[in-house]
N, C-alpha and C positions, 0 to 999 in steps of 0.2 A: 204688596198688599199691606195695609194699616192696622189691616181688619182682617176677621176670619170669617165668612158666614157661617151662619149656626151650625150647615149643613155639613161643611169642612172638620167644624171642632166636632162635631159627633163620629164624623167618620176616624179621626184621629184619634181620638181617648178611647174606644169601643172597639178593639180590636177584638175576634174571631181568632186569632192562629191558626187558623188554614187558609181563608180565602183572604186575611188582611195580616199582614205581619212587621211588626216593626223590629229593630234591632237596635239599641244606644252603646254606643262605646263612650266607658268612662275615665277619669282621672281624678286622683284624689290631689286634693289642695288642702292642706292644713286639717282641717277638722270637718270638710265636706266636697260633695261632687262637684264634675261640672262635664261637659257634657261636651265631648269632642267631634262625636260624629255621629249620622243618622243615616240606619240603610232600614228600607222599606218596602214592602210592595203590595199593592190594593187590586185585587179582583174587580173587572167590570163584567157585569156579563155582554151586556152591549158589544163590548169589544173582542167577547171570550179569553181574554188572557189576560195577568197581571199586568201593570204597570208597574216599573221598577223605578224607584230613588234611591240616590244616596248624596247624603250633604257631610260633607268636612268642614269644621273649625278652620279660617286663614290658616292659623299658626302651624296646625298640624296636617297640611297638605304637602303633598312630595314626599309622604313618610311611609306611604303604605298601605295608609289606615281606608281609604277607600276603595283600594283590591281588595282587603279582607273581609268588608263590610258587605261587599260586590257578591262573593263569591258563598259568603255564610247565605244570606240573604237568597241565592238562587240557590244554596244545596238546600235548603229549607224549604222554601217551593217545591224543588222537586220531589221530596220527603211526605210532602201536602197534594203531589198527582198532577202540579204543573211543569211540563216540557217546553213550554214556551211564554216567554215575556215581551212584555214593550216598555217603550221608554222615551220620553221627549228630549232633546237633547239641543244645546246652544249651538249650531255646527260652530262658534267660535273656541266652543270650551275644549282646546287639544290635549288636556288634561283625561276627562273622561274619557274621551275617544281611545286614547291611549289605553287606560284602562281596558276597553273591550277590546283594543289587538290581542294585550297581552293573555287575556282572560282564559285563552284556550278555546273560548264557546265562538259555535258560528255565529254572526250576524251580520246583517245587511239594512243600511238606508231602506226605507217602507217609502216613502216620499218625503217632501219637505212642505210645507205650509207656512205661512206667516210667520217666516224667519225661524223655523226653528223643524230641525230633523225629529223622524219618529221613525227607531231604530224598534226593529226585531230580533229579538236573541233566541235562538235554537239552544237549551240545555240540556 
């Protein structure tokens, strides 16, 4: 995307801390941040359970930083009264995948649609 719609930047800047929650991990550079990783998860009711994200910076992937982001991200959920998430996922991306082996938590393939898995996590 180029663009946000309106309705995206509002849901993003207007977090809730229970049914919406964001997490940034940061790094200091010289005399200010910058912003290495992004875990998240947004309530639908529609769907009755979170959506999970989490995005890492190139540079600092393969370090970690998106198991910890992973794992704060759902214990917080669960702290908020959700047991269960969803998630869209690249079936290319064996990066994250790996993450949810390691992660501890069950989860399973929900189906696949238009090139892209949507994973259920049992927390």
């Amino acid at each position: 995307m180029h663009n946000l719609p309106e309705n995206l930047v509002y849901q993003f800047t207007h977090i809730d801390y229970k049914k919406d929650f964001g997490l940034v991990a940061l790094i200091n550079i010289g005399n200010s941040n910058a912003i290495i990783g992004v875990g998240r998860y947004a309530y639908y009711p529609e769907r009755e359970q979170p959506e999970l994200a989490v995005v890492v910076r190139d540079d600092w992937q393969g370090k970690g930083l998106g198991s910890i982001l992973l794992m704060k991200v759902i214990n917080i959920g669960r702290e908020n009264g959700f047991s269960r998430f969803g998630a869209t996922i690249d079936p290319e991306n064996q990066t994250i995948m790996n993450i949810f082996k390691r992660s501890g938590y069950d989860y399973e393939i929900s189906h696949r649609e238009r090139g892209v898995y949507y994973i259920a996590i049992q927390a």
